[in-house]
C-alpha positions in Angstrom: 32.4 -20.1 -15.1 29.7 -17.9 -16.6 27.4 -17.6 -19.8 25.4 -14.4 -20.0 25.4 -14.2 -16.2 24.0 -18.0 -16.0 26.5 -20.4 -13.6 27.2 -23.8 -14.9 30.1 -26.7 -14.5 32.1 -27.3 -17.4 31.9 -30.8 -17.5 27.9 -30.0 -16.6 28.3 -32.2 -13.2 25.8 -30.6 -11.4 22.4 -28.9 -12.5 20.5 -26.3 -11.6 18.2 -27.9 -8.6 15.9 -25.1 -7.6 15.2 -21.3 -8.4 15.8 -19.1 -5.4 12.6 -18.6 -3.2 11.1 -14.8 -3.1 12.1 -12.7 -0.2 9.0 -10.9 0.1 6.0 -11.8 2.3 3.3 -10.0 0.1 1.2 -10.3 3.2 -1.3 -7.7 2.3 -2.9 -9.3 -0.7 -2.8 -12.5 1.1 -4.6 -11.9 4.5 -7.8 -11.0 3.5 -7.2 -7.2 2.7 -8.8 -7.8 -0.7 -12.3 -8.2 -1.3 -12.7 -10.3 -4.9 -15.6 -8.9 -6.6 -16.8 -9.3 -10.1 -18.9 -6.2 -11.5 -16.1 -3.5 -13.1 -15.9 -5.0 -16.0 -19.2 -5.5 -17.1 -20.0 -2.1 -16.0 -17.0 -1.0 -18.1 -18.8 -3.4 -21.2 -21.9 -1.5 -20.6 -20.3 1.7 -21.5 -19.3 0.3 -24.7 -15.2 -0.1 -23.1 -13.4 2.4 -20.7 -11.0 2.6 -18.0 -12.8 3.7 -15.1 -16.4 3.7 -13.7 -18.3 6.3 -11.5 -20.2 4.8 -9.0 -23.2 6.0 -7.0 -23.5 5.4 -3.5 -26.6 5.4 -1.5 -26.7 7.5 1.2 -29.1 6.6 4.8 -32.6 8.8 5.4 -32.1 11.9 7.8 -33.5 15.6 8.5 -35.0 17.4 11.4 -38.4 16.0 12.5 -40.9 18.8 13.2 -43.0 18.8 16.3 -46.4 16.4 15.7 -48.6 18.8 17.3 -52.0 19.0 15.7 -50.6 22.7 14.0 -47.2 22.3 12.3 -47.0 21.4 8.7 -44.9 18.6 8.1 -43.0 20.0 5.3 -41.7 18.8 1.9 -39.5 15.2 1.9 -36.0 15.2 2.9 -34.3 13.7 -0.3 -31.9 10.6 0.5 -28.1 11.9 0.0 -26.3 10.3 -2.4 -22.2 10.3 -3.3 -20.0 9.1 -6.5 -16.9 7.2 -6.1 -14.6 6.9 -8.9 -12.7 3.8 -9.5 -10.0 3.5 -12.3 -7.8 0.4 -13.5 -4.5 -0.1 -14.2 -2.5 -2.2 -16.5 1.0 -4.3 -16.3 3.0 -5.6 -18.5 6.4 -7.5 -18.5 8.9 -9.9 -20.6 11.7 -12.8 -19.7 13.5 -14.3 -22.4 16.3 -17.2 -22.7 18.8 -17.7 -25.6 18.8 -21.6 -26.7 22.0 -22.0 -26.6 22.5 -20.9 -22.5 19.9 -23.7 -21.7 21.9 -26.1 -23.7 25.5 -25.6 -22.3 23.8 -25.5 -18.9 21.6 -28.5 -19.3 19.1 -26.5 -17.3 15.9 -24.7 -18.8 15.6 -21.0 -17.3 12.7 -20.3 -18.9 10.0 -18.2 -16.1 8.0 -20.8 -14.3 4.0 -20.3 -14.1 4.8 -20.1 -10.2 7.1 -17.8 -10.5 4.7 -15.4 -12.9 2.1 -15.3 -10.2 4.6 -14.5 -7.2 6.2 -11.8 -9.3 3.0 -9.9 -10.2 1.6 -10.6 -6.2 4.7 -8.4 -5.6 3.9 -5.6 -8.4 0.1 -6.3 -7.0 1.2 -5.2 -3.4 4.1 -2.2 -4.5 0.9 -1.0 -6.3 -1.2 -1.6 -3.0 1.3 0.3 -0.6 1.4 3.6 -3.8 -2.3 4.0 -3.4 -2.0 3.7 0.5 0.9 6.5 0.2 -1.4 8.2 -2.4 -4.6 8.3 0.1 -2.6 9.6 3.1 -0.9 12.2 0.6 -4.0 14.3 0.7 -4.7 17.5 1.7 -7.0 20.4 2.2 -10.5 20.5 3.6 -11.7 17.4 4.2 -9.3 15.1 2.3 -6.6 17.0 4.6 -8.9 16.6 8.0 -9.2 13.0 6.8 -5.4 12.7 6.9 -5.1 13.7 10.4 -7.8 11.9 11.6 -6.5 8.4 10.7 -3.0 9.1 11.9 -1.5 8.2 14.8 2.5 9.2 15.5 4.0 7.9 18.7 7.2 9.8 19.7 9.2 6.9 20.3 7.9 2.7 20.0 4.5 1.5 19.7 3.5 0.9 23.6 0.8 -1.2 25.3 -2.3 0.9 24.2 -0.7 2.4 20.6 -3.3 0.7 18.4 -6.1 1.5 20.6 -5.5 4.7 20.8 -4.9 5.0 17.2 -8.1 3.0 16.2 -10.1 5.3 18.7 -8.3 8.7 16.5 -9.4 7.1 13.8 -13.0 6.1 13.7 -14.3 6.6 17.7 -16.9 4.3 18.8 -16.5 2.5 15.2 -13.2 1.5 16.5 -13.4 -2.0 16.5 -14.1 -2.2 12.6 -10.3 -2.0 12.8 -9.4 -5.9 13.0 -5.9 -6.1 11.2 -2.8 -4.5 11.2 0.4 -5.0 9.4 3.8 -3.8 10.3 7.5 -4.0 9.7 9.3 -6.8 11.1 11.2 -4.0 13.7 8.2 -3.1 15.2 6.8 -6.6 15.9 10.1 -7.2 17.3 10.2 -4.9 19.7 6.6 -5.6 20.6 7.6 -9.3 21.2 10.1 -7.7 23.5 7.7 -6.1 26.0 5.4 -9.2 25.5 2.6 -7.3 23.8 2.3 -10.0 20.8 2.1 -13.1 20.5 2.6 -15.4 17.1 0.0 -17.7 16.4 1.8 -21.2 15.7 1.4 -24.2 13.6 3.0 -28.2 13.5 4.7 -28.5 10.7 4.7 -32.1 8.9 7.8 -33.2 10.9 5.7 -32.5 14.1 7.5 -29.4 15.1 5.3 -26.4 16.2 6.6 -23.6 14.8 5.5 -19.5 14.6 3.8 -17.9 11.8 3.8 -14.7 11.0 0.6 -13.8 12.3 0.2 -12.6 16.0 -2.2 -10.9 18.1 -2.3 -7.1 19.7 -4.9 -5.5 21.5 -7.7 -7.8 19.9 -6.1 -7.2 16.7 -4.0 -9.4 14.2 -0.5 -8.4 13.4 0.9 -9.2 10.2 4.6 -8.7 9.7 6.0 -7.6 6.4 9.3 -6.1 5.6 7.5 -4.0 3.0 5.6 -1.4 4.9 7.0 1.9 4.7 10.4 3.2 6.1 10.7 6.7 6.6 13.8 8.4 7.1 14.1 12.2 7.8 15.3 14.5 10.3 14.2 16.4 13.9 14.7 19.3 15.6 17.5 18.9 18.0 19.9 20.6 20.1 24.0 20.8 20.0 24.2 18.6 23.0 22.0 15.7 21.6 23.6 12.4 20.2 24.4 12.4 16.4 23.5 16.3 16.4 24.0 18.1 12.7 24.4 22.0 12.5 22.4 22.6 9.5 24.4 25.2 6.9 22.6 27.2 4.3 25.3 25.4 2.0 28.7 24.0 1.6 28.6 21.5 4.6 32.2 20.2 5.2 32.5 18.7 8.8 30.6 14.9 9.5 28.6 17.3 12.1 27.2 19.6 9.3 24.6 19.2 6.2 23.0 21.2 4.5 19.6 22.7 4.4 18.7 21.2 1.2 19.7 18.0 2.1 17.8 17.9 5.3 14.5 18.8 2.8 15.0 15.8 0.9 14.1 13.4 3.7 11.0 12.0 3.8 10.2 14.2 6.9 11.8 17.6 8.1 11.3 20.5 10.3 9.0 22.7 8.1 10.6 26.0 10.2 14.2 25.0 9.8 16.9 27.1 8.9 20.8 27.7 8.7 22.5 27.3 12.0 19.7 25.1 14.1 20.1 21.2 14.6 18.8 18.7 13.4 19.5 14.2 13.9 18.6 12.0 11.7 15.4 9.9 12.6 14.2 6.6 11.0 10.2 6.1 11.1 8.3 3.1 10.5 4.7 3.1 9.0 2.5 0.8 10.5 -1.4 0.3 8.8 -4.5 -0.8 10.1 -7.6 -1.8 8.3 -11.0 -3.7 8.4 -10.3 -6.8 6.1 -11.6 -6.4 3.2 -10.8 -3.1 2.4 -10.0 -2.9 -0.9 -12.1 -4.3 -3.6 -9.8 -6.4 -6.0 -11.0 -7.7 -9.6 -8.9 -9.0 -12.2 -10.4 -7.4 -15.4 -8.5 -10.1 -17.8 -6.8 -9.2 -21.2 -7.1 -10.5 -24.2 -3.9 -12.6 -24.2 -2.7 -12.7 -20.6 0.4 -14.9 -21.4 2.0 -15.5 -24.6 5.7 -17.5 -26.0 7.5 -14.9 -28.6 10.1 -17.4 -30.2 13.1 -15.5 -32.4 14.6 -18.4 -34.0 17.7 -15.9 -35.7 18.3 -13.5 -32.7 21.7 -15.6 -31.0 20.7 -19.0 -32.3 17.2 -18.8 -31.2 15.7 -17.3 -28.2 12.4 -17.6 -26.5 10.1 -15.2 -24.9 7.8 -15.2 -22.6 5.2 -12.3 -22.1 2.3 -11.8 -18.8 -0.2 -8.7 -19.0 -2.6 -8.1 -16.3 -5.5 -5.3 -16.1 -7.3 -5.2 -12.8 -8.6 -2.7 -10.5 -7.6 -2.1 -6.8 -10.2 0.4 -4.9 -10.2 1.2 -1.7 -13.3 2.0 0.6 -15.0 5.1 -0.2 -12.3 6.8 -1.9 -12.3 7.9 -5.3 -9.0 8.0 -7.8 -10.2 11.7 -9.1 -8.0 11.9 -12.3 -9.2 10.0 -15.5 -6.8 11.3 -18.1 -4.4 8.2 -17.9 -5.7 5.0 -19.4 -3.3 3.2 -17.0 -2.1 4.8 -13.5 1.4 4.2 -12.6 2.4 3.6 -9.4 3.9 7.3 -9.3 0.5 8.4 -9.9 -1.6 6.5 -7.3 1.1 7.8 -4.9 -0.2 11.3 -5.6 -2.5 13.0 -3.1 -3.9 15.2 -5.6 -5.0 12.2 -7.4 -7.5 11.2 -4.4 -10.3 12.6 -2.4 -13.2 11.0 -0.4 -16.3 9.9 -2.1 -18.7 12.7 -2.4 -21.8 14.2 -4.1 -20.4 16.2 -6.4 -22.5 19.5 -5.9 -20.9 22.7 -6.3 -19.6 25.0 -5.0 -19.7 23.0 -2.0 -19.5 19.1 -2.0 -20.6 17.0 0.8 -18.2 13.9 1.8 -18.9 10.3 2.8 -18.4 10.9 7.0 -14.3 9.3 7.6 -15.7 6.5 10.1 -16.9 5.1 7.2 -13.5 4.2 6.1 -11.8 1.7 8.3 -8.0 2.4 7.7 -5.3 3.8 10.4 -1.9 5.0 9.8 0.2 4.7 12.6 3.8 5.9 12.8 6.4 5.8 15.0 10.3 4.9 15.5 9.9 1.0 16.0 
């Protein structure tokens, strides 16, 4: 029997014994990805409140030395370089209410648990993290675009032996090793564990039985497994003899062998020269990242009321309310969030390459860019 969606026993026999545990890992806020820091928002104080700050970033000495010869002027001072990085904040807000009466003909409170609070905003936290990853590697043009390509890595079919090497190399060359984590679907580690390329670090539990984490080693590197990191799902060029082959149509696809074009274009991936008549199979792709820890800084700027009870002692015989706010900042090395116009980013908007570029000087017409190796993330994609 049900009340508003809430199981109970008539004759209230048994009670509610335990809320359901969260299915998500949340691994990358846990793990060290976050460095906490505490600087935004007194910087955001000084300027008398705001949303974002510009920060400066020094640059190291360089220039051409001239020839100490007795005869050749020195010259004027080479000026250190400097670059701006722009860092923005973003704000949360959410509600869970309970009518009186549900808790009383239950004999169970359902009222949101401070544990629960936290583990439901680490999961926002980490949808939030993954849209600014999306965002970054969203980029393109110039730099930003050459940035892109850089720090991703596609293997045509599984991750093999010497993927994340040679995707760590790609990415930053003899800084490679500044690479020190990686964290990937639960697919991939799998099949990894099937060639014997990771193993799972292990722990006695306090019945004395070892058991695995979910923390393993590859190619120097820890492997964190998280159900969480992208899925991508899209189509290939193929040919009428391959297995699950579709003959693209221009439109009205009938037969399970045909689609149409326009539906092939709204996978996440698709032949950019495809037209009527070729063929295409579909293709699942998993995204796999790779970072130094610490890569994103992390500080919680606080609110004014984090958490608040709203009681409404008419509505239904009384219900309470329970509200959480949060207002932090999650920045990324050497990367600037470019548009200030929203006092809040959503997650739609971190995911949005336009949003992003490196961090740079600023000059015009041409701007100079932090060099890439200074930014220790890897993308790495392939089909398990």
């Amino acid at each position: 029997m049900k009340f508003r969606d809430k199981i109970f026993n008539e004759n209230v026999f048994e009670k509610y014994m335990k809320t359901l545990p969260s299915t998500k890992e949340n691994s990358l806020i846990k793990n060290g990805l976050f460095t906490n820091v505490n600087k935004y928002r007194s910087k955001m104080s000084e300027q008398a409140g705001g949303y974002f700050v510009t920060e400066p970033i020094k640059g190291r000495i360089g220039g051409t030395p001239v020839n100490y010869d007795g005869n050749t002027d020195i010259g004027d001072g080479n000026e250190r370089p400097t670059y701006m990085q722009t860092k923005i904040c973003y704000g949360r807000a959410n509600i869970w209410g309970e009518y009186d009466f549900t808790s009383e003909i239950t004999g169970t409170n359902f009222k949101a648990e401070a544990q629960e609070v936290k583990d439901y905003w680490d999961g926002e936290r980490q949808k939030t993290t993954l849209s600014i990853l999306k965002g970054i590697f969203s980029m393109t043009g110039g730099v930003n675009g050459a940035f892109v390509e850089k720090h991703t890595y596609e293997e045509a079919g599984n991750l093999q032996a010497d993927t994340l090497n040679r995707a760590s190399q790609k990415a930053l060359g003899d800084k490679k090793q500044n690479l020190d984590v990686m964290f990937t679907h639960s697919l991939v580690s799998t099949n990894l564990e099937g060639l014997n390329l990771i193993n799972f670090l292990k722990y006695t539990d306090s019945e004395g039985i070892e058991r695995d984490l979910t923390i393993g080693t590859f190619n120097g590197r820890l492997v964190i497994v998280d159900d969480d990191m992208p899925v991508l799902n899209g189509y290939e060029e193929a040919t009428e003899a391959d297995e699950g082959a579709l003959l693209v149509k221009a439109s009205g696809a009938t037969g399970e062998g045909d689609i149409n074009l326009a539906d092939v274009k709204k996978g996440d991936f698709y032949p950019a020269d495809v037209v009527a008549n070729d063929y295409v199979v579909a293709v699942t792709k998993y995204v796999s990242y790779v970072f130094k820890k610490g890569f994103f800084e992390y500080e919680n700027l606080g609110v004014v009321t984090p958490n608040e009870i709203v009681r409404s002692a008419k509505e239904k015989g009384g219900k309470t309310e329970l509200i959480s706010r949060i207002r932090e900042m999650i920045v990324p090395t050497y990367i600037s969030y470019k548009t200030t116009t929203k006092v809040s980013p959503e997650n739609t908007d971190f995911e949005n390459g336009a949003n992003w570029e490196l961090a740079n000087d600023a000059s015009t017409p041409t701007k100079v860019y932090v060099d890439d190796k200074l930014i220790p993330v890897a993308r790495i994609i392939s089909r398990g």
